[in-house]
C-alpha positions in Angstrom: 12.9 34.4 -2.9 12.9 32.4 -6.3 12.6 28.8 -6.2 15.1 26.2 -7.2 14.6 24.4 -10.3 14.7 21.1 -8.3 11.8 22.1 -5.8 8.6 20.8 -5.7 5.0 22.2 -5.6 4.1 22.3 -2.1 0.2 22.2 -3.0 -1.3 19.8 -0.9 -3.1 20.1 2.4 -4.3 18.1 5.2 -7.2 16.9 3.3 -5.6 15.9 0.0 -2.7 14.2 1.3 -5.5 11.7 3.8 -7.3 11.8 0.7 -3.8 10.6 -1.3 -3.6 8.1 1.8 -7.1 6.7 1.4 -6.8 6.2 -1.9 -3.2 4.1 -1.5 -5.3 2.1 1.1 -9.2 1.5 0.4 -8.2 0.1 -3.2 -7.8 -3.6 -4.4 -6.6 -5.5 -1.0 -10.2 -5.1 0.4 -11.5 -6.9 -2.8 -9.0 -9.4 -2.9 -7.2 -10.1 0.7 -10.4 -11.1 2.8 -10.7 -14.7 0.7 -6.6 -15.8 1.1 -6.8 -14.3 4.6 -10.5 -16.1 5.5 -8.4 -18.9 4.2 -5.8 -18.5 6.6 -7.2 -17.6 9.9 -11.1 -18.9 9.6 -13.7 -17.2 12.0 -10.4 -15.1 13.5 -10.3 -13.1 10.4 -11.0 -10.1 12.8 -8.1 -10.8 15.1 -6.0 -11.0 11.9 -7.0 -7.5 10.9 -6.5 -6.1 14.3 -3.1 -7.8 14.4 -2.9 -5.8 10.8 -4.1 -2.8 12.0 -1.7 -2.6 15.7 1.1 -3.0 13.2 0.1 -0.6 10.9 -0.5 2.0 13.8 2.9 1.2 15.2 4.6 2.3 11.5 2.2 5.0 10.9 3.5 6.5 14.1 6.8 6.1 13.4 6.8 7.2 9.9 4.7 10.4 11.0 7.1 11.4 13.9 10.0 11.1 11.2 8.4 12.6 8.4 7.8 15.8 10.9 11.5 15.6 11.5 12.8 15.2 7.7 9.9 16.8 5.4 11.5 15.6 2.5 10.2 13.3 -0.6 11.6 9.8 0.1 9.7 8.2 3.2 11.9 5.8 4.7 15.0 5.7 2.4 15.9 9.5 3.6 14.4 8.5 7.6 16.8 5.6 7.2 19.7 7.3 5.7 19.6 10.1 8.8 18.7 8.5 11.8 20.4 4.4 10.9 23.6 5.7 8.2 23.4 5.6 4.5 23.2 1.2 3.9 19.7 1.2 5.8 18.4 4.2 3.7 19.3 3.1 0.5 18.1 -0.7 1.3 14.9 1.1 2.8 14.5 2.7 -0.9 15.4 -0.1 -3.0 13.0 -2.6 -0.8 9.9 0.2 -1.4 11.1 0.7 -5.2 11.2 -3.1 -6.2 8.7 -3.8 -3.8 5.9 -1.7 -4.7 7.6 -1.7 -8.5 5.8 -5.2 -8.7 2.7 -4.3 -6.5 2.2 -1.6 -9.5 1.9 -4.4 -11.7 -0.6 -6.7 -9.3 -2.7 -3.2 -9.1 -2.9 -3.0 -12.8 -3.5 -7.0 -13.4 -6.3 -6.3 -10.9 -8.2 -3.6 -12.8 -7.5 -6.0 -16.1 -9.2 -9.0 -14.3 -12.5 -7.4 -13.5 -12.4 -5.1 -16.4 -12.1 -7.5 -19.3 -10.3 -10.9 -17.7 -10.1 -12.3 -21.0 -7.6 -9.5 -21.9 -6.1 -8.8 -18.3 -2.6 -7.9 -19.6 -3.6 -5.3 -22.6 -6.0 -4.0 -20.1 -3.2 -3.5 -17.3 -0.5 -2.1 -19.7 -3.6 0.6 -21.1 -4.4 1.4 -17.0 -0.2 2.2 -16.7 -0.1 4.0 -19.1 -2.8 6.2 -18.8 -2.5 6.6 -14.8 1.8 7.6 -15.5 0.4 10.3 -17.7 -2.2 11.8 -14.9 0.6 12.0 -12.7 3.4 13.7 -15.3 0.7 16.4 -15.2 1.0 17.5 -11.6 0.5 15.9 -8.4 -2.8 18.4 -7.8 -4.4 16.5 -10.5 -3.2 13.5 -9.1 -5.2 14.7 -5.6 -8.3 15.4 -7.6 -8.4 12.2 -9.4 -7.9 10.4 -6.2 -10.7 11.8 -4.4 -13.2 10.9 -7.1 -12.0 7.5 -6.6 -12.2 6.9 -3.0 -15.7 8.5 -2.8 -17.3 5.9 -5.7 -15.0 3.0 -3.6 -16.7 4.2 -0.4 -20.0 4.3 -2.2 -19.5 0.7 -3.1 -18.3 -0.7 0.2 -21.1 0.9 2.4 -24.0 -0.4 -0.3 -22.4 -4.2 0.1 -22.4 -3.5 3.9 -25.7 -2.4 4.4 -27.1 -5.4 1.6 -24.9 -7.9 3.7 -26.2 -6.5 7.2 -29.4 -6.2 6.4 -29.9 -9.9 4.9 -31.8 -13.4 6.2 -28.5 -15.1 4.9 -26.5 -13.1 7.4 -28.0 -15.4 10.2 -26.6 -18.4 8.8 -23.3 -17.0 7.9 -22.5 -15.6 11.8 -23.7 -19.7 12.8 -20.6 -20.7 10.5 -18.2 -18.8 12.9 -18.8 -20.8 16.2 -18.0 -24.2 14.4 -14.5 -23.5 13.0 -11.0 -22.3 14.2 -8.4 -20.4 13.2 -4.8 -21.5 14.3 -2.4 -18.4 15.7 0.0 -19.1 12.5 -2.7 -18.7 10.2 -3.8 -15.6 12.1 -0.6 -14.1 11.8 -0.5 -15.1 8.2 -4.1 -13.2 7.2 -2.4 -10.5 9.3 0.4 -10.5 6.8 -2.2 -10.5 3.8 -4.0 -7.8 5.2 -1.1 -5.5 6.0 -0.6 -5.6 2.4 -3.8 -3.1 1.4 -2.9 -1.0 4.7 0.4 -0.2 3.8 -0.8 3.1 1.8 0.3 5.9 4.3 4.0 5.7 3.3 2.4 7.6 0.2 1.9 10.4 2.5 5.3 10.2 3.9 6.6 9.8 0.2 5.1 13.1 -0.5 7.2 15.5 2.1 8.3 18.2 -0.1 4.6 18.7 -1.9 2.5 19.3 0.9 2.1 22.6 2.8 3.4 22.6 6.2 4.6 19.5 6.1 6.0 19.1 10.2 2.0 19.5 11.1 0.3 18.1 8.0 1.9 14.4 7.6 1.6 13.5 11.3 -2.4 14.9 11.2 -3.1 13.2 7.9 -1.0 9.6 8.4 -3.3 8.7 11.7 -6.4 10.0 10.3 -6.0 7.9 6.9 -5.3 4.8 8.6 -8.0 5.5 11.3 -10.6 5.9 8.4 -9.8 2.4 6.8 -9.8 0.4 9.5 -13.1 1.6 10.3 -14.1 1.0 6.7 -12.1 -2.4 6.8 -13.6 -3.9 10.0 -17.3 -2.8 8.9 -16.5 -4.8 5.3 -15.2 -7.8 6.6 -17.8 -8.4 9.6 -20.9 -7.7 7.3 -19.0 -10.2 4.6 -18.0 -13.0 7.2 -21.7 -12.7 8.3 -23.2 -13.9 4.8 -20.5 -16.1 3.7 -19.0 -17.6 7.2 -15.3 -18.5 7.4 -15.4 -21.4 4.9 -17.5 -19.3 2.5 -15.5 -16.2 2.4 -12.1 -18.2 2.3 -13.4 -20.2 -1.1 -14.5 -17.2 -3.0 -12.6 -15.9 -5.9 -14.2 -12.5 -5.5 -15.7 -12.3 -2.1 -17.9 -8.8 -2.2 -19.3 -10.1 -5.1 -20.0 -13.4 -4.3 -21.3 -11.8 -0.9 -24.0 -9.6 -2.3 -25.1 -12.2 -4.6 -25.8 -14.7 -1.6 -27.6 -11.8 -0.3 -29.7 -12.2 -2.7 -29.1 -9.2 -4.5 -27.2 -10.3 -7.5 -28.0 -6.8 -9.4 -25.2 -5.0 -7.5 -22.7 -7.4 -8.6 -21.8 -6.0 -11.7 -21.5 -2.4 -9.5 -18.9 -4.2 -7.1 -17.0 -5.4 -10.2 -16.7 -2.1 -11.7 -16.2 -0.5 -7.8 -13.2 -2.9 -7.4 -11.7 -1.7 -10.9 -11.9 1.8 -9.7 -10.6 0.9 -6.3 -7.5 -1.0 -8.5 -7.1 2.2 -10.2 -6.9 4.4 -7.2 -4.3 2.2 -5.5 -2.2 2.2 -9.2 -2.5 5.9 -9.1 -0.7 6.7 -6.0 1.7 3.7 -6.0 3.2 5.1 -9.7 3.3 8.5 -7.0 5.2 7.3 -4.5 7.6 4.9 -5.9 8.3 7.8 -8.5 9.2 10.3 -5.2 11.5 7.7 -3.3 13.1 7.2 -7.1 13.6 11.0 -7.1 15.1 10.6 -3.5 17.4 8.0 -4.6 19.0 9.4 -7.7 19.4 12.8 -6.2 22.0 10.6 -3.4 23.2 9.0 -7.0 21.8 5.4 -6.2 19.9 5.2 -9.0 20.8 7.2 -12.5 20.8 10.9 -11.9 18.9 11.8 -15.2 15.8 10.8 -12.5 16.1 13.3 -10.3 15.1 15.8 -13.1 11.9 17.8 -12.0 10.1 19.1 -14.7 10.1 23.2 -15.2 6.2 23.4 -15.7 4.7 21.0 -13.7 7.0 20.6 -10.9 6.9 16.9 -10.7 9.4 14.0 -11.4 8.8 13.4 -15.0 11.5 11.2 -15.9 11.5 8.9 -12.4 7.6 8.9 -13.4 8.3 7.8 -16.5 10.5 5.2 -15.9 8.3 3.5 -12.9 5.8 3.4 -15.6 8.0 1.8 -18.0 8.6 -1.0 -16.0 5.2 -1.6 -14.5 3.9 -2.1 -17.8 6.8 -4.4 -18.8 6.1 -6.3 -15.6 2.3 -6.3 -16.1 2.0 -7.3 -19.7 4.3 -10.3 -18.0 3.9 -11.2 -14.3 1.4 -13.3 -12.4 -0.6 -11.2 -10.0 0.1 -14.1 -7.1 3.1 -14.1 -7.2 3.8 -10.1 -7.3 1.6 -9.3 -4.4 3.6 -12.2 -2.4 7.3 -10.2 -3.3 5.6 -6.7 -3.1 4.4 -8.0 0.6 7.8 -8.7 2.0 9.6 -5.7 0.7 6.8 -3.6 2.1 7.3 -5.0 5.8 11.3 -4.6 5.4 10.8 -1.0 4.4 8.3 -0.1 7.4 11.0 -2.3 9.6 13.8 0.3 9.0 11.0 2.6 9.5 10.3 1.8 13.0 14.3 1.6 13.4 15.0 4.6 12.2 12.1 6.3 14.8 13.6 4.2 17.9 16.8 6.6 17.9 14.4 9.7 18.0 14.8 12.0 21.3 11.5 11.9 23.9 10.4 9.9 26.7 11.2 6.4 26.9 7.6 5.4 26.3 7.7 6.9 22.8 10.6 4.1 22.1 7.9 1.5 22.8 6.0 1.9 19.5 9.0 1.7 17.6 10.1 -1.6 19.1 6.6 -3.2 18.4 6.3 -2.2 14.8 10.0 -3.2 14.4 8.8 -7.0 16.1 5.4 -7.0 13.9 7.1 -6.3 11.1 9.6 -9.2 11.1 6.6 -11.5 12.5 4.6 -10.7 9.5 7.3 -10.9 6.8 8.0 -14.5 8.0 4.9 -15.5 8.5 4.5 -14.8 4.9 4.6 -18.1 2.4 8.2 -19.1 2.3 8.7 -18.9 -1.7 7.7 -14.9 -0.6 9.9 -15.2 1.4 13.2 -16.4 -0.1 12.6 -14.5 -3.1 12.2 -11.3 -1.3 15.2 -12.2 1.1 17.1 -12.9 -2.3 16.2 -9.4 -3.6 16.9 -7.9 -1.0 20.5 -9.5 -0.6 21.0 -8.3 -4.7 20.2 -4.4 -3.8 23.0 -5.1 -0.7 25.7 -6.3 -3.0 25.1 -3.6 -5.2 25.5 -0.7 -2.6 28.5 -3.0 -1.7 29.8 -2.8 -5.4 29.2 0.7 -5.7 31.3 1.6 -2.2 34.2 0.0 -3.6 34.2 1.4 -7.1 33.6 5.0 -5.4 37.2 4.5 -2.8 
């Protein structure tokens, strides 16, 4: 049987696509979102994360039980479009195009701030660029790139956890938790923050028609990526709350490194630095993949230009969606504040996962499976709104642009 000219490589198994996950995942958020969430919630950072975490579970389920269902590259713009009718897809797609669009460009600013902050920009447009072209090769290389990357991230993480553990200052730090609060908004609001460098598994999803097997490989891989970060996640931001305490950790610019300095061992600073630029890098990698897939998805439905849904005759991958998302990202990142595009890229993340969770509530089973859904759909609105309000109304606005559109285009189409 030959294969069509618009197929995909289905090349990756179980391992690269939790791999692919991880990589989305344990990047730049667990550098960057302990200080703003310390900030928020005090000593009850750990209920924020676990707040994080039962949300992300709740979407990971659903997006695993639909991607077994529609094994198709898209995520939740074709889950959407099946299950909720063509409006809910499409603003699905748009919200995790725009979205993660701009959290390309807070990636990239990220690896530009650690690399050389005093050239942050021409650093981030230089990470784009090269990262786009790693991915026009083939989404194997993509795979094997990743995987380098998470192993030096993990590498990093565990040698601040054991230096923070295993430190006098860690006494005084755990002292700091019993004499401050955290309020439940600003739980819910480090909950928001966190949710942010969770949100990787809707890479796996995005992936549908490039892995092998795909009805048994996305549900295995989704549970077991998340599953590995939390772990990784809760271990980091106990042994950091424990040098730094609440107040500490919530004034710190760059937390692991200011952690591991007040551990007394300022030597592995410059290795978190540079860990935190790879980390960056990894997340960049497999954003530029997904948002290029759900592009591909979308212009094959004619949402976006068609000349994007062209798949490239050698390497089998989206080159021209890929090279557009790149496009953009660098525009955005030679431009953008980082603050402000992680704030955007936050709420369009949680109105993607909420059609998500929709679209898996119509699913057949037992009514217990319909409970899931219905939290994830509930955490996901809790979270977006919990989120600060200029997020808020600019992401709401966005959103409300990509509807008016769809709206346009219906009526020039009848």
């Amino acid at each position: 049987m030959t294969r069509s000219d618009s197929s995909l490589r289905r090349s990756l198994g179980v391992r690269d696509a939790v791999v692919i996950g991880l990589g989305s995942m344990i990047g730049a958020g667990v550098f960057a979102a302990l200080g703003p969430a310390a900030r928020a919630a005090g000593p009850a950072l750990p209920l924020g994360l676990a707040v994080a975490a039962v949300v992300a579970y709740c979407n990971a389920d659903s997006s695993a039980r639909l991607a077994a269902r529609y094994p198709q590259s898209g995520g939740t713009y074709v889950y959407g479009r099946e299950r909720l009718g063509p409006f809910w897809g499409y603003l699905a797609g748009w919200a995790f195009v725009v979205g993660k669009t701009a959290s390309c460009a807070a990636m990239a600013l990220t690896v530009g701030a650690y690399v050389w902050p005093g050239q942050a920009h021409a650093v981030a447009v230089a990470a784009v660029v090269a990262l786009t072209a790693v991915n026009y090769r083939g989404v194997q290389k993509s795979a094997w790139l990743t995987r380098v990357i998470v192993a030096v991230v993990l590498a990093v993480l565990a040698s601040v956890v054991v230096v923070c553990l295993g430190s006098d200052a860690s006494d005084a730090g755990r002292l700091g938790l019993s004499r401050s609060s955290g309020a439940a908004g600003g739980v819910l609001e480090a909950a928001g923050l966190l949710f942010f460098a969770f949100a990787g598994y809707a890479r796996i999803a995005t992936l549908g028609e490039e892995v092998r097997d795909p009805a048994r490989t996305i549900p295995r891989a989704i549970p077991l990526a998340l599953g590995i970060t939390l772990v990784v996640y809760a271990c980091v931001a106990l042994s950091v709350l424990s040098v730094l305490g609440p107040t500490g950790l919530g004034r710190a610019a760059a937390p692991l490194a200011d952690a591991v300095r007040a551990a007394g061992v300022p030597g592995l600073v410059p290795v978190v630095r540079a860990g935190a630029a790879v980390a960056s890098l990894g997340s960049l990698l497999a954003l530029i993949l997904g948002v290029s897939r759900t592009a591909l998805a979308m212009a094959r439905d004619r949402y976006l230009p068609g000349a994007l849904a062209a798949v490239h005759p050698r390497f089998r991958v989206p080159h021209r969606a890929e090279l557009a998302v790149g496009a953009v990202v660098a525009v955005l990142a030679a431009t953008v504040d980082v603050r402000g595009a992680i704030g955007f890229s936050s709420f369009g993340v949680l109105a993607y996962y909420a059609v998500a969770n929709a679209s898996a509530w119509t699913l057949e089973g037992a009514p217990l499976s319909r409970v899931v859904p219905v939290v994830g759909l509930l955490g996901c609105a809790t979270l977006a709104f919990a989120l600060p309000w200029v997020s808020v109304i600019v992401g709401a606005g966005v959103l409300a642009v990509g509807a008016a559109a769809y709206g346009v285009r219906r009526w020039a189409a009848a």
